[in-house]
N, C-alpha and C positions, 0 to 999 in steps of 0.2 A: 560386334563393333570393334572399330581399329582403333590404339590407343598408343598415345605418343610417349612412349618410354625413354628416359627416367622423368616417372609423376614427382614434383616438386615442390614444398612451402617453405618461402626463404623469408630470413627478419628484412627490417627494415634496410641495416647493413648489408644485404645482402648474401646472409652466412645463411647457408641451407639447413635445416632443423628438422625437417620430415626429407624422407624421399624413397620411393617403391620405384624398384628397375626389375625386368625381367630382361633374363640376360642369355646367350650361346656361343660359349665359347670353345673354343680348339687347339688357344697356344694358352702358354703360361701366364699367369694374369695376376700381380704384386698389389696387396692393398697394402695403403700407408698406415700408418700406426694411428690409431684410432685416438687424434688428439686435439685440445681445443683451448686458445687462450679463455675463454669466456665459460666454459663447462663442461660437464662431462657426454661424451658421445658413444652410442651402444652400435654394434652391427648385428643383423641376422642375415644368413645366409643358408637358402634351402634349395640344395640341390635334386632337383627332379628326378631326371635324367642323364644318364653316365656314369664312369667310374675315371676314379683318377684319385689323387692323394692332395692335401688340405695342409701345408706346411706352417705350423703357426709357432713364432718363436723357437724355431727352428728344431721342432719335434714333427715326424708324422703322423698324419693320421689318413687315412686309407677311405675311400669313400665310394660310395655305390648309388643305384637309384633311391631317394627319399631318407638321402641324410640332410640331419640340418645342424648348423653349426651359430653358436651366441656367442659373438664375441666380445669383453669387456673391456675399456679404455685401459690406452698405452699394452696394444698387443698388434704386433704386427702380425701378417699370414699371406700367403700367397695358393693358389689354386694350380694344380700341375695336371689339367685332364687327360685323360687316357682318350683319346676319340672327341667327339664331341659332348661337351655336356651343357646341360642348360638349365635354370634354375631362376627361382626368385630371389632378392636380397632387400631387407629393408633397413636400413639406418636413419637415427632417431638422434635428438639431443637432449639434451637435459633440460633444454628450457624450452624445448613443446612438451615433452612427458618428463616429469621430476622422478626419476627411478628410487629418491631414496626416499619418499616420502608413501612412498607406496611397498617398501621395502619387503618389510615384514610378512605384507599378506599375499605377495610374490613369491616369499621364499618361504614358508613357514617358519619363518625363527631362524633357518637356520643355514641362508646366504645359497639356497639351491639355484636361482639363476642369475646372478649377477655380481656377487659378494666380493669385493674385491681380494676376498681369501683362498676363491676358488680360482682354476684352470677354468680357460672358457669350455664352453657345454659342449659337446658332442653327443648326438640324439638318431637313434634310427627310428624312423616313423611306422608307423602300423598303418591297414588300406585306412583303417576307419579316421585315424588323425589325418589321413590325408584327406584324406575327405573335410575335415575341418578345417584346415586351411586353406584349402582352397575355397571355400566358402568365407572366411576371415579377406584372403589376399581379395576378392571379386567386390566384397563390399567395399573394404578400403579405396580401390581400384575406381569404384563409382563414385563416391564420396568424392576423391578426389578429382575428376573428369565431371562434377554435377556443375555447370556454371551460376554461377552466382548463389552457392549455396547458404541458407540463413545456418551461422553456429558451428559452419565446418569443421574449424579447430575440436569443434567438443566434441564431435559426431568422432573424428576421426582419433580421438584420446583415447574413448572410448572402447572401439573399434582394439586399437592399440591394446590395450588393456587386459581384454576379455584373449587374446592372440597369446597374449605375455604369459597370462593365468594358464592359460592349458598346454604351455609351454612348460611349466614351474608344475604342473601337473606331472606329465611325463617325466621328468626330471627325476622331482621322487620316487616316483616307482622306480626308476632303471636304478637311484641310487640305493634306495631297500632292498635290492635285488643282486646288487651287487656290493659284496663286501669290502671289495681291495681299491672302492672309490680313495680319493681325496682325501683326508682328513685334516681337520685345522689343529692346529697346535692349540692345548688345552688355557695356557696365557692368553693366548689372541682371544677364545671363544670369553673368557673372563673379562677381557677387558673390552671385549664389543662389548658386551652386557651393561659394563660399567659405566662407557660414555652414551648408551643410550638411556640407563638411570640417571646422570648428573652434567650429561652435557649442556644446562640452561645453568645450570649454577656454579661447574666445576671445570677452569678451561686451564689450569697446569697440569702440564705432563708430568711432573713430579709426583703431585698429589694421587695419580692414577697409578704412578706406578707404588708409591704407598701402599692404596688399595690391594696393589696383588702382590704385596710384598717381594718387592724387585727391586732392583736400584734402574734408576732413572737411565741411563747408562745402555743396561743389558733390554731394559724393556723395548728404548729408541731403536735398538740392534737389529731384536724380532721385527720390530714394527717396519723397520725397513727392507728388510729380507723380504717378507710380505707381501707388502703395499709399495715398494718404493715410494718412500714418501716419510717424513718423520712423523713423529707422534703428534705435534705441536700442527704441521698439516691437514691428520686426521681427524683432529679436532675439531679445528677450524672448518676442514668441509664439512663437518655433521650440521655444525652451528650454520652456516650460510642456507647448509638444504631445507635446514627447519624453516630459515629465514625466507626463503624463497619460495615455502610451499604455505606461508603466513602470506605472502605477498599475494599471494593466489589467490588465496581461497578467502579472505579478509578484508577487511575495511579498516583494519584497526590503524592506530596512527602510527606511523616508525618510532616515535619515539617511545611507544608502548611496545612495541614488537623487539625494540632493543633492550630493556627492560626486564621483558619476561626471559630472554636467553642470555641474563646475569651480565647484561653491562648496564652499569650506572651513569655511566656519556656516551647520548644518542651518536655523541659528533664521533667518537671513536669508534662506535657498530655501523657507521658509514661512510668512515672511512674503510674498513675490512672489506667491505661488504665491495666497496668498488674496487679494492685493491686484487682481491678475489673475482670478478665479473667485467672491472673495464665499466662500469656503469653502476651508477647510484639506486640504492633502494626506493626511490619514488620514478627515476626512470625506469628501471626495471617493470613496474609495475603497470606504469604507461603503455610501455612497449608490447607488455604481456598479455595486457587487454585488446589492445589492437589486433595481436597477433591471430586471437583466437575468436575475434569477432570475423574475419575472413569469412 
């Protein structure tokens, strides 16, 4: 069956949030910086066939048949092929799959594929994983192309999902395997810990850096080195993700849902919350149900 590539599900606005491309190319090929007023946005990019080099923030990385490359928001990269190469890529957004709400059991604890502490992934596949995605890419692929499918969105989260998982699989092994991986600075790992314990009840960046006996100052420093982003940002996006993966999965009221993530004025957790999204936490939720009723 011929399929009409890049497969696409776009919001209401108009802003694409899924899309599967199969691609071949033979010149040089600039992706823009993986960035979004409204959320955050993931790439994968799995190269089949070819070799050539993968320039991501202006480092190399060298590529052959059945590398695959995860790339994590505000990271540019560009593809420089040797011959022709040809590959699948799929990019996602945050608000068809909530990456951070699913965090944890993505990464075992410990940020292996998406962590904003890590360098994007670079992965060389085995025959037998190939074989698995290809089977991942063909479902997805039908999913998307079934007309008038009942629950798509869910089918294809899903789908998503189970891809991400054996992606985060691979990950660890290669980084078990090798020593001279990445390493997070012993602060940063302390203070993830910290705002995934008290982030519904604790949103000064002072008070955290308290916690890890820092001054507020040196902590913001780290945090920005990092994350680009301040402390008082990182914050804030933990609190909206929770906020958004309540919206999801919940019926609860906003005003209880702002509440339980330690604000005492709904009208000020919805104000954030739009100020962050460009959109209200009852629209959001509208929207989000529609989205995946498709």
């Amino acid at each position: 069956m011929n399929f009409n590539f890049p497969l696409t599900i776009r919001k209401q606005n108009d802003e694409i949030v899924f899309q599967l491309n199969q691609f071949c190319e033979r010149a040089t090929k600039n992706y823009p910086s993986l960035a979004s007023e409204h959320g955050e946005c993931f790439f994968l990019l799995w190269i089949k066939e070819g070799k050539g080099k993968c320039v991501i923030d202006g480092v190399d990385f060298p590529f052959d048949d059945n590398t695959f490359f995860s790339f994590i928001p505000n990271r540019t990269f560009a593809i420089y092929p040797d011959g022709e190469v040809k590959g699948t890529s799929i990019y996602f957004h945050s608000d068809f799959y909530c990456m951070g709400s699913h965090v944890k059991e993505l990464s075992n604890g410990n940020g292996i594929m998406f962590s904003k502490l890590y360098s994007s992934s670079v992965l060389n596949l085995s025959d037998e994983v190939v074989s698995d995605f290809f089977y991942f890419e063909n479902k997805i692929t039908e999913e998307m192309c079934r007309p008038e499918s009942l629950a798509k969105g869910n089918v294809l989260i899903a789908y998503l999902k189970l891809f991400l998982i054996t992606i985060a699989r691979i990950r660890l092994e290669q980084l078990q395997k090798n020593a001279k991986d990445i390493m997070i600075p012993e602060t940063l790992l302390k203070l993830e810990e910290e705002i995934e314990l008290n982030f519904r009840k604790i949103h000064s960046p002072s008070d955290y850096a308290s916690k890890l006996h820092i001054t507020p100052k040196s902590l913001n420093k780290l945090v920005k080195k990092h994350y680009n982003k301040t402390l008082t940002q990182v914050i804030q996006e933990r609190i909206i993700i929770e906020a958004k993966k309540e919206l999801n999965d919940s019926n609860k009221p906003i005003k209880n849902i702002a509440f339980d993530l330690g604000f005492n004025d709904a009208f000020y957790f919805s104000r954030l919350f739009k100020k962050k999204l460009r959109v209200s936490p009852e629209n959001y939720r509208t929207e989000k149900f529609k989205m995946l009723s498709l």
